[in-house]
C-alpha positions, 0 to 999 in steps of 0.5 A: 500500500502506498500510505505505508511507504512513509510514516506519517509526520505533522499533526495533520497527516497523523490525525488524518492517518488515524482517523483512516485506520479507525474509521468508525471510531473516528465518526463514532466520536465526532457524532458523540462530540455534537450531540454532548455538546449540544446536549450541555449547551441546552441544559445549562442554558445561554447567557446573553451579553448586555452593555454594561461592558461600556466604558463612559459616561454611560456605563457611569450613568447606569451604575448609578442608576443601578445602584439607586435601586432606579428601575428605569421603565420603557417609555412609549409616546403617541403623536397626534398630528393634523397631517392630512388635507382633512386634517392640516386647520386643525390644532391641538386646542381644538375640540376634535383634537382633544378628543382624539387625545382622549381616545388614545389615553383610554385606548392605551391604559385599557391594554393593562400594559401601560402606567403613568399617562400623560396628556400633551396639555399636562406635560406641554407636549405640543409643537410649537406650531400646535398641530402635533402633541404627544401623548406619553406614558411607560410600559409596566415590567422589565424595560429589557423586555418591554418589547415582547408586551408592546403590541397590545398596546400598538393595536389600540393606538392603531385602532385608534387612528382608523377612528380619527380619519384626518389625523396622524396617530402613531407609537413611537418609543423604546419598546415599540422601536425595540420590537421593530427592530427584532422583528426586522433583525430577526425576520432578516437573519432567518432569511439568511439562514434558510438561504446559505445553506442550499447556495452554499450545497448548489455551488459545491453540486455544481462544483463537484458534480456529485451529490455524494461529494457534495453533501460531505462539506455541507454536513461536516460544516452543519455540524461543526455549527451545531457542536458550536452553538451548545459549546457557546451556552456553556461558555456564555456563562464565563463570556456572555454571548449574544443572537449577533454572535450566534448569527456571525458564528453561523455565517463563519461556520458555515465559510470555512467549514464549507472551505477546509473540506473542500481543500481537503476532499479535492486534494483527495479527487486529485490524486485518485485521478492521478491513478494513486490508490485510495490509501496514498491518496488520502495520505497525500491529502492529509499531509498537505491540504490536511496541513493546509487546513490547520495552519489556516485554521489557527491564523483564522483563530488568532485573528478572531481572538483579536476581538477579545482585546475590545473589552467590549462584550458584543465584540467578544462575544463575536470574536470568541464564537467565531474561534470556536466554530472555526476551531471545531470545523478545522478539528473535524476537517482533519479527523472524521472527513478522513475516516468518512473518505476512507469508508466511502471511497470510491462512493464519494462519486455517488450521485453523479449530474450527468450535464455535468459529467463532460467537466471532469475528467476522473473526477477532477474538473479540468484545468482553467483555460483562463487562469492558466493564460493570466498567470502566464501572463503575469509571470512573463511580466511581473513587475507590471502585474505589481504595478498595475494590480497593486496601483488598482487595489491602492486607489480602490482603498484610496476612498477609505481615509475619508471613512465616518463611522458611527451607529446608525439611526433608525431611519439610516438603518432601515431608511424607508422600508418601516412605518416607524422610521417615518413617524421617528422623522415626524416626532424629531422634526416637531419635537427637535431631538425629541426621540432620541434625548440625552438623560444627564443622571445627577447624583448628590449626597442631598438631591434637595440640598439648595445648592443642587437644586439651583444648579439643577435649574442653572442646567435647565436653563443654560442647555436651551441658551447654549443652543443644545437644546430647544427644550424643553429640559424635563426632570424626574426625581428620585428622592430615595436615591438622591438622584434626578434624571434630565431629559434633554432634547437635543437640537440635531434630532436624528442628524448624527453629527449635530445631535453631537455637537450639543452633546460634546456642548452639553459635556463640555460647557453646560455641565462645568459651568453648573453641576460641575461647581457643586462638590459631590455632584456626579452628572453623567450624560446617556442616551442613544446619542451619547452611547453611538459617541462612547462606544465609537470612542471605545472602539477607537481605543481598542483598535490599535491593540486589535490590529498590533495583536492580529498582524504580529500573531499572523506574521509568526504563525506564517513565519513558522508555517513555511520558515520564509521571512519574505512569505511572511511579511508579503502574506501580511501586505497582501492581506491589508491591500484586501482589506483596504480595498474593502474599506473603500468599497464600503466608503465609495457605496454606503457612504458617498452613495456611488452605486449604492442602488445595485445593492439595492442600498442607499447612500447613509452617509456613515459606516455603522461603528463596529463593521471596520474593526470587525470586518478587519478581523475577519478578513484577515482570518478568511484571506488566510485560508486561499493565501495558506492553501496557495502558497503551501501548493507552491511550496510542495512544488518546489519542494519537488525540484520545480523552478519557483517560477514553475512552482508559482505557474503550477501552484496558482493554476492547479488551485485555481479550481478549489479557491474559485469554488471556495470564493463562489461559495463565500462570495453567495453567503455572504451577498445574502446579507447584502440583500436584508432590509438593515443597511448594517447588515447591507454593509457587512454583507458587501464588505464581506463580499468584495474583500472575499471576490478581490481576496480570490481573484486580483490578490491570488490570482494576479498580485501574489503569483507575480510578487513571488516570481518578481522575488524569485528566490528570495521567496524563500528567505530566512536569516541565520538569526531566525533559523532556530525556530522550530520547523513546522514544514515537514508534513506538507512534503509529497511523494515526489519530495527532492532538495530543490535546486539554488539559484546561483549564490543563494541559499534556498530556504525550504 
C-alpha cells in the first residue's frame, strides 16, 4: 500500500492517518462530540451579553442608576398630528383634537400594559406650531423586555387612528422601536439562514458534480455549527454571548467549514485521478491540504481572538464564537472527513449530474483555460502585474481615509422600508431631538440640598441658551436615591453629527459651568446619542491593540508555517491591500452613495461603528485560508525540484479550481446579507463580499503569483538569526519530495 511507504509526520497527516485506520471510531466520536455538546449547551442554558461592558459616561450613568435601586421603565409616546388635507386647520386646542387625545389615553391604559399617562396639555407636549402633541406614558415590567408586551398596546393606538380619519396617530418609543427592530433583525437573519445553506450545497453540486461529494462539506460544516452553538451556552456563562454572535458564528461556520473540506476532499479527487490508490491518496491529502487546513485554521483563530482585546462584550462575544466554530470545523476537517473518505471511497462519486459529467475528467474538473493564460501572463511580466494590480487595489482603498463611522439611526438603518422610521422623522422634526434625548443622571449626597437644586435649574436653563437644546429640559426625581434624571432634547434630532455637537456642548460647557461647581455632584450624560459617541470612542481605543495583536500573531504563525521571512511579511501586505480595498468599497457605496442602488442600498452617509474593526478581523482570518492553501501548493512544488517560477505557474493554476469554488461559495453567503432590509447588515454583507471576490481573484490570482516570481528566490528567505525556530514544514512534503535546486549564490530556504 502506498500510505505505508512513509510514516506519517505533522499533526495533520497523523490525525488524518488515524482517523483512516479507525474509521468508525473516528465518526463514532465526532457524532458523540455534537450531540454532548449540544446536549450541555441546552441544559445549562445561554447567557446573553448586555452593555454594561461600556466604558463612559454611560456605563457611569447606569451604575448609578443601578445602584439607586432606579428601575428605569420603557417609555412609549403617541403623536397626534393634523397631517392630512382633512386634517392640516386643525390644532391641538381644538375640540376634535382633544378628543382624539382622549381616545388614545383610554385606548392605551385599557391594554393593562401601560402606567403613568400623560396628556400633551399636562406635560406641554405640543409643537410649537400646535398641530402635533404627544401623548406619553411607560410600559409596566422589565424595560429589557418591554418589547415582547408592546403590541397590545400598538393595536389600540392603531385602532385608534382608523377612528380619527384626518389625523396622524402613531407609537413611537423604546419598546415599540425595540420590537421593530427584532422583528426586522430577526425576520432578516432567518432569511439568511434558510438561504446559505442550499447556495452554499448548489455551488459545491455544481462544483463537484456529485451529490455524494457534495453533501460531505455541507454536513461536516452543519455540524461543526451545531457542536458550536451548545459549546457557546456553556461558555456564555464565563463570556456572555449574544443572537449577533450566534448569527456571525453561523455565517463563519458555515465559510470555512464549507472551505477546509473542500481543500481537503479535492486534494483527495486529485490524486485518485492521478491513478494513486485510495490509501496514498488520502495520505497525500492529509499531509498537505490536511496541513493546509490547520495552519489556516489557527491564523483564522488568532485573528478572531483579536476581538477579545475590545473589552467590549458584543465584540467578544463575536470574536470568541467565531474561534470556536472555526476551531471545531478545522478539528473535524482533519479527523472524521478522513475516516468518512476512507469508508466511502470510491462512493464519494455517488450521485453523479450527468450535464455535468463532460467537466471532469476522473473526477477532477479540468484545468482553467483562463487562469492558466493570466498567470502566464503575469509571470512573463511581473513587475507590471505589481504595478498595475497593486496601483488598482491602492486607489480602490484610496476612498477609505475619508471613512465616518458611527451607529446608525433608525431611519439610516432601515431608511424607508418601516412605518416607524417615518413617524421617528415626524416626532424629531416637531419635537427637535425629541426621540432620541440625552438623560444627564445627577447624583448628590442631598438631591434637595439648595445648592443642587439651583444648579439643577442653572442646567435647565443654560442647555436651551447654549443652543443644545430647544427644550424643553424635563426632570424626574428620585428622592430615595438622591438622584434626578434630565431629559434633554437635543437640537440635531436624528442628524448624527449635530445631535453631537450639543452633546460634546452639553459635556463640555453646560455641565462645568453648573453641576460641575457643586462638590459631590456626579452628572453623567446617556442616551442613544451619547452611547453611538462612547462606544465609537471605545472602539477607537481598542483598535490599535486589535490590529498590533492580529498582524504580529499572523506574521509568526506564517513565519513558522513555511520558515520564509519574505512569505511572511508579503502574506501580511497582501492581506491589508484586501482589506483596504474593502474599506473603500464600503466608503465609495454606503457612504458617498456611488452605486449604492445595485445593492439595492442607499447612500447613509456613515459606516455603522463596529463593521471596520470587525470586518478587519475577519478578513484577515478568511484571506488566510486561499493565501495558506496557495502558497503551501507552491511550496510542495518546489519542494519537488520545480523552478519557483514553475512552482508559482503550477501552484496558482492547479488551485485555481478549489479557491474559485471556495470564493463562489463565500462570495453567495455572504451577498445574502447584502440583500436584508438593515443597511448594517447591507454593509457587512458587501464588505464581506468584495474583500472575499478581490481576496480570490486580483490578490491570488494576479498580485501574489507575480510578487513571488518578481522575488524569485528570495521567496524563500530566512536569516541565520531566525533559523532556530522550530520547523513546522515537514508534513506538507509529497511523494515526489527532492532538495530543490539554488539559484546561483543563494541559499534556498525550504
Amino acid at each position: 500500500m502506498g500510505n505505508r511507504t512513509a510514516r506519517a509526520r505533522g499533526l495533520a497527516a497523523r490525525a488524518g492517518a488515524w482517523s483512516a485506520r479507525h474509521r468508525w471510531a473516528a465518526v463514532g466520536i465526532w457524532i458523540l462530540f455534537v450531540v454532548v455538546a449540544m446536549g450541555v449547551g441546552s441544559a445549562t442554558g445561554r447567557t446573553d451579553a448586555g452593555d454594561g461592558d461600556l466604558k463612559g459616561e454611560i456605563n457611569q450613568a447606569q451604575s448609578i442608576i443601578d445602584e439607586a435601586g432606579i428601575e428605569e421603565p420603557a417609555g412609549e409616546s403617541v403623536l397626534i398630528q393634523a397631517g392630512s388635507t382633512d386634517g392640516a386647520a386643525l390644532k391641538a386646542t381644538d375640540a376634535r383634537f382633544k378628543a382624539a387625545v382622549d381616545d388614545v389615553m383610554k385606548a392605551v391604559e385599557a391594554t393593562g400594559e401601560v402606567t403613568a399617562v400623560t396628556s400633551p396639555y399636562q406635560s406641554d407636549s405640543i409643537s410649537k406650531d400646535g398641530r402635533s402633541a404627544l401623548v406619553q406614558f411607560d410600559m409596566r415590567g422589565d424595560a429589557d423586555t418591554a418589547g415582547d408586551r408592546v403590541a397590545p398596546v400598538l393595536k389600540a393606538v392603531d385602532r385608534v387612528e382608523k377612528a380619527h380619519q384626518g389625523l396622524r396617530i402613531e407609537q413611537i418609543g423604546s419598546a415599540s422601536m425595540q420590537k421593530t427592530f427584532d422583528d426586522a433583525f430577526g425576520n432578516d437573519f432567518q432569511q439568511a439562514e434558510y438561504s446559505a445553506v442550499p447556495v452554499a450545497f448548489g455551488i459545491l453540486l455544481v462544483a463537484f458534480g456529485a451529490l455524494v461529494a457534495a453533501l460531505l462539506p455541507v454536513l461536516l460544516a452543519l455540524s461543526a455549527i451545531l457542536a458550536t452553538t451548545g459549546l457557546m451556552a456553556v461558555v456564555s456563562h464565563v463570556q456572555p454571548m449574544s443572537d449577533t454572535a450566534n448569527s456571525v458564528m453561523l455565517l463563519v461556520g458555515l465559510a470555512v467549514g464549507v472551505d477546509y473540506c473542500l481543500f481537503y476532499l479535492r486534494r483527495e479527487r486529485e490524486e485518485r485521478a492521478k491513478g494513486r490508490d485510495p490509501g496514498t491518496a488520502l495520505r497525500i491529502a492529509a499531509a498537505t491540504s490536511g496541513r493546509a487546513v490547520v495552519v489556516s485554521g489557527v491564523t483564522v483563530c488568532v485573528a478572531m481572538a483579536g476581538m477579545l482585546f475590545t473589552g467590549i462584550a458584543e465584540f467578544q462575544a463575536m470574536g470568541l464564537a467565531s474561534l470556536m466554530v472555526v476551531a471545531v470545523a478545522m478539528v473535524g476537517s482533519v479527523t472524521v472527513l478522513p475516516a468518512l473518505l476512507s469508508l466511502l471511497g470510491e462512493r464519494v462519486e455517488k450521485g453523479r449530474l450527468p450535464f455535468l459529467r463532460r467537466r471532469a475528467r476522473g473526477g477532477v474538473p479540468s484545468e482553467s483555460r483562463l487562469w492558466r493564460a493570466v498567470v502566464g501572463r503575469v509571470l512573463k511580466r511581473p513587475g507590471v502585474s505589481v504595478a498595475i494590480a497593486a496601483g488598482l487595489l491602492a486607489a480602490i482603498a484610496l476612498p477609505a481615509i475619508g471613512m465616518k463611522t458611527q451607529q446608525l439611526t433608525l431611519d439610516q438603518e432601515f431608511g424607508d422600508s418601516l412605518p416607524i422610521v417615518a413617524t421617528y422623522d415626524r416626532v424629531n422634526e416637531a419635537f427637535p431631538g425629541g426621540a432620541e434625548p440625552a438623560e444627564v443622571v445627577v447624583k448628590a449626597d442631598d438631591i434637595d440640598a439648595a445648592p443642587v437644586r439651583k444648579a439643577i435649574a442653572d442646567f435647565r436653563a443654560r442647555a436651551v441658551s447654549s443652543g443644545a437644546s430647544k427644550g424643553p429640559v424635563e426632570m424626574t426625581v428620585h428622592k430615595d436615591g438622591d438622584v434626578a434624571v434630565l431629559s434633554v432634547p437635543l437640537i440635531g434630532g436624528s442628524d448624527q453629527g449635530r445631535a453631537e455637537k450639543s452633546l460634546g456642548l452639553l459635556r463640555d460647557e453646560v455641565r462645568p459651568a453648573t453641576l460641575g461647581k457643586v462638590d459631590g455632584v456626579e452628572a453623567p450624560v446617556t442616551g442613544q446619542v451619547a452611547g453611538s459617541k462612547d462606544f465609537n470612542d471605545q472602539l477607537g481605543s481598542s483598535v490599535p491593540p486589535v490590529f498590533a495583536f492580529v498582524v504580529a500573531f499572523a506574521f509568526l504563525l506564517m513565519l513558522l508555517s513555511f520558515r520564509s521571512l519574505t512569505i511572511a511579511l508579503t502574506s501580511i501586505v497582501l492581506n491589508l491591500l484586501s482589506v483596504g480595498a474593502a474599506y473603500g468599497i464600503l466608503v465609495m457605496v454606503f457612504q458617498h452613495g456611488w452605486g449604492a442602488s445595485l445593492v439595492g442600498a442607499e447612500g447613509v452617509g456613515a459606516i455603522v461603528a463596529w463593521l471596520p474593526l470587525f470586518l478587519f478581523v475577519i478578513l484577515f482570518g478568511l484571506s488566510m485560508d486561499y493565501h495558506v492553501f496557495v502558497v503551501s501548493r507552491i511550496r510542495e512544488a518546489r519542494l519537488q525540484g520545480r523552478p519557483t517560477k514553475d512552482a508559482i505557474a503550477h501552484g496558482v493554476i492547479t488551485t485555481a479550481g478549489v479557491v474559485t469554488s471556495a470564493a463562489v461559495i463565500m462570495v453567495a453567503v455572504f451577498a445574502i446579507f447584502g440583500t436584508l432590509s438593515m443597511q448594517s447588515m447591507k454593509q457587512m454583507g458587501v464588505g464581506l463580499a468584495a474583500a472575499v471576490l478581490i481576496d480570490a481573484t486580483v490578490i491570488r490570482g494576479v498580485l501574489l503569483p507575480a510578487v513571488m516570481a518578481a522575488l524569485g528566490e528570495r521567496n524563500w528567505y530566512l536569516p541565520k538569526w531566525l533559523r532556530w525556530l522550530p520547523d513546522m514544514t515537514h508534513d506538507e512534503s509529497g511523494p515526489e519530495a527532492v532538495t530543490p535546486p539554488a539559484a546561483a549564490g543563494e541559499k534556498v530556504g525550504v
